[in-house]
Backbone as CSV, one residue per row, in Angstrom:
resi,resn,N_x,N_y,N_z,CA_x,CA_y,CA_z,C_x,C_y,C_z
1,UNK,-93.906,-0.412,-5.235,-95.356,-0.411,-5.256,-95.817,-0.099,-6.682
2,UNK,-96.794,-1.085,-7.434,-97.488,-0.618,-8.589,-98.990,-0.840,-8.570
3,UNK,-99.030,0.372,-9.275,-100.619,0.730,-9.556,-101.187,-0.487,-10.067
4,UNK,-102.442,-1.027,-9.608,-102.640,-2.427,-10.452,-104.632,-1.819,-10.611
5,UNK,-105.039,-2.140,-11.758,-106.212,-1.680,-11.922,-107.404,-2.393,-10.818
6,UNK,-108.110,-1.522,-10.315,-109.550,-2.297,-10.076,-109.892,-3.802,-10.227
7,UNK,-110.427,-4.903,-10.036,-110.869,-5.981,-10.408,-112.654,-5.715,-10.701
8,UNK,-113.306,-5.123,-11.552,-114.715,-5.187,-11.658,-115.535,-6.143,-10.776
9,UNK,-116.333,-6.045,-10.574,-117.353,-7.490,-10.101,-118.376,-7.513,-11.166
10,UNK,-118.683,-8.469,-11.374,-120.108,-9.103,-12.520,-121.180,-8.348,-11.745
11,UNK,-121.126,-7.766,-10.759,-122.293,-6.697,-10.388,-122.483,-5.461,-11.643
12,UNK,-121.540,-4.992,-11.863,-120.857,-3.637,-12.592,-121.189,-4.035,-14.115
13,UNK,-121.774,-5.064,-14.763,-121.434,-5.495,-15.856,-123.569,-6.355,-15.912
14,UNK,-123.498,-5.550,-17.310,-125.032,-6.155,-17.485,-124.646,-7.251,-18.545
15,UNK,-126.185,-7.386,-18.861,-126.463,-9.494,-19.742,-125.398,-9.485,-20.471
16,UNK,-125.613,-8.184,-21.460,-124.386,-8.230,-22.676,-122.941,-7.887,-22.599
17,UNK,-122.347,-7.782,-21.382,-121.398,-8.131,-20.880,-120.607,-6.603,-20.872
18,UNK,-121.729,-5.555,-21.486,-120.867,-3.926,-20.878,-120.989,-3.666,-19.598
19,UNK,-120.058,-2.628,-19.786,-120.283,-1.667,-17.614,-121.312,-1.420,-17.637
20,UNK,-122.254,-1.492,-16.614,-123.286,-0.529,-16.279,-122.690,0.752,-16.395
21,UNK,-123.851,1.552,-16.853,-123.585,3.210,-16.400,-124.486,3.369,-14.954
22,UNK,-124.053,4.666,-14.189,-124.542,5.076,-12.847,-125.656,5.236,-13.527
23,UNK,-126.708,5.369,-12.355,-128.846,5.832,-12.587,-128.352,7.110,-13.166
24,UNK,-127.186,8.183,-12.322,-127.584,9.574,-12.544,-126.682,9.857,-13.603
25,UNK,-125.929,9.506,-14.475,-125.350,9.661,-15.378,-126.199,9.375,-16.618
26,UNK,-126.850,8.127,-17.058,-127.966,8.019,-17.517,-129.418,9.209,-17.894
27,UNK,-129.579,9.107,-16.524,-130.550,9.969,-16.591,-130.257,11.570,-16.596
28,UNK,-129.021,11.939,-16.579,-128.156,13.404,-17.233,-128.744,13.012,-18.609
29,UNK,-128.095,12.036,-19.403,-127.909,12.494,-20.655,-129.695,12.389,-21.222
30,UNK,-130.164,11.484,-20.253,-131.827,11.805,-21.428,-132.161,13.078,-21.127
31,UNK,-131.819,13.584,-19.814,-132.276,14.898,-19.640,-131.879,15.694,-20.321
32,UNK,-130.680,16.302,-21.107,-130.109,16.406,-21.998,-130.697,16.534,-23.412
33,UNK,-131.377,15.519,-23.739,-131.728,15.224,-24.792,-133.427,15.776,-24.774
34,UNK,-133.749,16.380,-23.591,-135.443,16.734,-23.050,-135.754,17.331,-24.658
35,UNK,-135.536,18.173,-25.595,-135.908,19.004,-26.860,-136.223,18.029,-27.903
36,UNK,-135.416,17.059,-27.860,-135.159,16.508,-29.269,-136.375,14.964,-29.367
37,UNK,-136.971,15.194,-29.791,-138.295,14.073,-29.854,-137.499,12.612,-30.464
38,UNK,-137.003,13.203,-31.878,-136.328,12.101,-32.690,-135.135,11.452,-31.479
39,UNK,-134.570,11.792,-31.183,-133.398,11.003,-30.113,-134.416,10.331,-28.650
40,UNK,-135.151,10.693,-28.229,-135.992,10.557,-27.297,-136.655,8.928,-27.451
41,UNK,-137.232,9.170,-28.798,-137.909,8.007,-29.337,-136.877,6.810,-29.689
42,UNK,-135.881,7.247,-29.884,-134.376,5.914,-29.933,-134.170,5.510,-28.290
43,UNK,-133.815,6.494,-27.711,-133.622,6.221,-26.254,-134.263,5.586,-25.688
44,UNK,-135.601,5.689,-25.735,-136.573,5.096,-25.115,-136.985,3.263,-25.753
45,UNK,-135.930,2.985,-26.805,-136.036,1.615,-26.576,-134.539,1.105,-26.449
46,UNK,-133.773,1.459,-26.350,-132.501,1.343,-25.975,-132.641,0.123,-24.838
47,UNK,-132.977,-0.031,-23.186,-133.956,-0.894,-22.535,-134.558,-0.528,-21.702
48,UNK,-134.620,-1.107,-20.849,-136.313,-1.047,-20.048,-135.775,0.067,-18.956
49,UNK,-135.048,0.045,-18.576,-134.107,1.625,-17.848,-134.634,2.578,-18.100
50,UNK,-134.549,2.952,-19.718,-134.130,4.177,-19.931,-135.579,4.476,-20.367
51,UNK,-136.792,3.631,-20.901,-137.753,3.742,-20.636,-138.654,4.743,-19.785
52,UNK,-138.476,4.773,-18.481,-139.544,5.404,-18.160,-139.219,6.549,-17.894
53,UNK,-137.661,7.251,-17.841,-136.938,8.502,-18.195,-137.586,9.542,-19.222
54,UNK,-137.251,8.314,-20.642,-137.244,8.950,-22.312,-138.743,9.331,-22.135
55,UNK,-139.750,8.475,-21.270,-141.114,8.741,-21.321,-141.837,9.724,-21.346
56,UNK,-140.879,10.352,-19.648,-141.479,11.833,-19.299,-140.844,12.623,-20.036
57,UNK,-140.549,12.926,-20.800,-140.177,14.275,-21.822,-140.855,13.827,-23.391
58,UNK,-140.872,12.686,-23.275,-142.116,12.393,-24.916,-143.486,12.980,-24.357
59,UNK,-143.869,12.519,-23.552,-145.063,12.825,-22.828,-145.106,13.765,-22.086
60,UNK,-144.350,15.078,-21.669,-144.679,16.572,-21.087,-145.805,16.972,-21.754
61,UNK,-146.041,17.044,-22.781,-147.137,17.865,-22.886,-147.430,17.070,-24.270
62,UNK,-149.018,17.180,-23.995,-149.776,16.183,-24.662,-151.354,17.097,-25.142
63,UNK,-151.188,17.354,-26.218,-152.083,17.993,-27.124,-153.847,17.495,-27.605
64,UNK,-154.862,17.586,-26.601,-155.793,16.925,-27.117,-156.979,17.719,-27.862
């Protein structure tokens, strides 16, 4: 008997042909990143995902 890897499915795999990451792994690391404005503002165009994540911690608190 040998170990033979996984076969992926094209489910697992976005346009540009990487793995998806899980929702909650993702959204660990922006959470993660909740302090840091400068990384926040990269994240948040990274794509349309990670968007409305990077959002709520640019936008917690809003100074008028």
């Amino acid at each position: 008997m040998s170990l033979q890897p996984r076969a992926l499915s094209l489910k697992s795999f976005n346009s540009a042909g990487f793995p998806k990451l899980p929702p909650e792994l993702t959204s660990h690391i922006i959470d993660n990143n909740h302090d840091d404005f400068y990384s926040l503002k990269r994240i948040a165009l990274v794509c349309r995902s990670w968007l409305a994540s990077a959002r709520k911690h640019i936008f917690f608190s809003v100074m008028l």
